[in-house]
N, C-alpha and C positions, 0 to 999 in steps of 0.2 A: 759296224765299222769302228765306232769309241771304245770298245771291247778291244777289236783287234788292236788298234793303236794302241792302247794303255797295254795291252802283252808284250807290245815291242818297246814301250816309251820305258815302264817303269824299270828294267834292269840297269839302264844306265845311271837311273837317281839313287839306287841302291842293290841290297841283295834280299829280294823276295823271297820266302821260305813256304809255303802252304801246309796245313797238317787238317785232320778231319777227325771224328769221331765214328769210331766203327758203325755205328747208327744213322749216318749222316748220308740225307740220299735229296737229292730236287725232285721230288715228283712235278708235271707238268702242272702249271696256275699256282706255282709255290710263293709266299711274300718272305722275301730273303730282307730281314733285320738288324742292322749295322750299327756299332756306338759310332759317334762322329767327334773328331778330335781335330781335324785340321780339312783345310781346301785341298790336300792331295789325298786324302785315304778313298775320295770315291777310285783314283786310279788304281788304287792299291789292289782294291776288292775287284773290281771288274778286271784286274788282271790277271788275281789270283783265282777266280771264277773260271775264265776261258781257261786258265794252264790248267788246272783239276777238272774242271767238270765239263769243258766246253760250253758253257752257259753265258748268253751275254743277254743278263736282262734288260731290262725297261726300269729308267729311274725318275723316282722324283726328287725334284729338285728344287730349287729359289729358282720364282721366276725370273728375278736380275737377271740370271745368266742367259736368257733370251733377248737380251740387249746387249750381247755381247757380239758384237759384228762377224762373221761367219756361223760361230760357233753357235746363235741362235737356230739357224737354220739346220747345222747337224742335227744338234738334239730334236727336232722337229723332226727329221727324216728318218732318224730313231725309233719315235714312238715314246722318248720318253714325257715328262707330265710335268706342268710348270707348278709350281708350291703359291697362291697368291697368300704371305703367312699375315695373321693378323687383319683378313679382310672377308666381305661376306662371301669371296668367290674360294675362300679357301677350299670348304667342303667338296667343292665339283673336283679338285686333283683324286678323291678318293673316288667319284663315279667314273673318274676316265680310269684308274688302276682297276678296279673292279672290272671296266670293260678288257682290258688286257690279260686279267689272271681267266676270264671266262673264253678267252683263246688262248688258253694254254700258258701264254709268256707266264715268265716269270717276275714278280717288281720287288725291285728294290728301294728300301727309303730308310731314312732316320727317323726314329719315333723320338727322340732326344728333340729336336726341331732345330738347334744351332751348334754351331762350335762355341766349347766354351770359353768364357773370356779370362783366358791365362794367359801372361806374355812367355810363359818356360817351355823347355820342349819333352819335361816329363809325361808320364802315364797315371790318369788318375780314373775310377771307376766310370762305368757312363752316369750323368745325371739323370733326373727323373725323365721317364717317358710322358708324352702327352696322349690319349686316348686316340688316336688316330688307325692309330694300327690295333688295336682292338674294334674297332668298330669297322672297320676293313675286313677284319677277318669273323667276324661278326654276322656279316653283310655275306658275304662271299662262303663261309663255310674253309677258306683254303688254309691250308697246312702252315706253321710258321717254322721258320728256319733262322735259328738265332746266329751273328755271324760277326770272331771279335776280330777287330787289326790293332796292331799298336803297331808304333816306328814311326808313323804318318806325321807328328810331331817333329820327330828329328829332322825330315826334309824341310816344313814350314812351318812357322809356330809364334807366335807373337803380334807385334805390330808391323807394319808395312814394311820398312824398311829393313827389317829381322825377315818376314815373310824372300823378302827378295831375296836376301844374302842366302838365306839357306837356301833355297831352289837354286840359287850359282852355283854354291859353294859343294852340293849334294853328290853331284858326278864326281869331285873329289875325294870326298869321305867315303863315299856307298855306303850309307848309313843302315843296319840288320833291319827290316820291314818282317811284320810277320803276321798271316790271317791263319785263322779258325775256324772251321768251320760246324757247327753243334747239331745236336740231336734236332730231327723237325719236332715241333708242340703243335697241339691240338689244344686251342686258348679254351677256357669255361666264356658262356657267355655272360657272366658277367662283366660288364667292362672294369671297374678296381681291380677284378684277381688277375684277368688278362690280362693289364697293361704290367701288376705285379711281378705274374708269372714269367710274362716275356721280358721286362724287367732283369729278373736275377737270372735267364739262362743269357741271355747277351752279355750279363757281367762275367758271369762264367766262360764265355767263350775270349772275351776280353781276358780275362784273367792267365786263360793256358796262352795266348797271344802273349802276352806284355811277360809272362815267367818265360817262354822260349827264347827271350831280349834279355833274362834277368833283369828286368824290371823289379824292383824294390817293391813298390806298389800292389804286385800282384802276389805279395807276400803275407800281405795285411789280409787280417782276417780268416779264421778258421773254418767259420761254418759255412757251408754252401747257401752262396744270393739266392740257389734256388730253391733249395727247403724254407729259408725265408721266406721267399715269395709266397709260395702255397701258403706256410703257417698263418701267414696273413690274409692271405683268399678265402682259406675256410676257419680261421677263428673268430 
């Protein structure tokens, strides 16, 4: 249902664009990988998801948002999976994803772990992943699917009061949104090159995202994040 709503919610905040790589396929029990830039790019994704591939996974999330008065209760009847970050119950979000990609669903999450703390509402690479999603995919054996948005920034981006204005002010502008979606990986299991590997192909998909905005951002830099990543895995 949060799928289908975010298909019908997000054109009115802007103009969605979706593009893939000829390579690019969901196999069933896939972990779909996202940079995180702002509080609206999960809509972005899960929009761009159902309009391309009819997909509406299962996400994890900050548990906050399950104290959030209805909307606790959605996500619950979803299936998706509360993030406890920084606590000993973190780990179980990754045995309840595990139990969702072993029926098939698909899950979604940030390996990044937050939004970064920027007040602007440009495009900048994703930061460091955290081992989660390696060791998920570790655990599980399942496919990764690296997957960039940018734009999400131009809707909301800053401090609260900037956050509000732009989500006003967004059905106004229709600000260019635009997701990616990249070739699936098959991680090494070691966890450094994994989270490496998944690392630089999510920048990459980040990158053809934020260049379809002309984004400045995704101009920097010649050599593929993701030959980096390996050179790093195996040097």
């Amino acid at each position: 249902m949060l799928s289908r709503i975010a298909a019908h919610v997000v054109p009115f905040f802007g103009r969605l664009t979706v593009t893939a790589d000829p390579g690019a396929r969901l196999e069933p029990g896939s972990i779909l990988v996202v940079n995180h830039t702002s509080t609206a790019d999960s809509a972005l994704v899960l929009a761009a998801l159902r309009r391309r591939l009819a997909v509406e996974p299962v996400l994890l999330a900050t548990a906050g948002l399950w104290r959030v008065p209805l909307l606790g209760r959605a996500l619950t009847r979803e299936g998706y999976v509360p993030v406890h970050r920084n606590t000993s119950r973190a780990a179980v979000a990754l045995d309840h994803a595990a139990v969702a990609l072993a029926s098939g669903r698909h899950v979604m999450l940030y390996a990044e772990g937050r939004i970064p703390p920027r007040r602007d509402a440009g495009e900048c690479p994703p930061e460091s992943f955290r081992t989660g999603l390696a060791r998920l995919a570790g655990a599980t054996g399942a496919p990764v699917v690296p997957i960039g948005q940018a734009g999400a920034r131009r809707i909301t981006s800053g401090g609260r009061t900037k956050q509000i204005a732009g989500v006003l002010t967004a059905p106004l502008r229709r600000p260019g949104l635009h997701v990616h979606i990249g070739t699936p990986l098959r991680l090494p299991a070691d966890v450094a090159a994994a989270t490496a590997l998944a690392h630089g192909a999510v920048t990459e998909a980040w990158r053809t995202a934020a260049g379809a905005l002309g984004e400045p951002a995704a101009r920097e830099g010649a050599w593929s994040a993701v030959d980096r990543a390996r050179d790093r895995g195996t040097g």
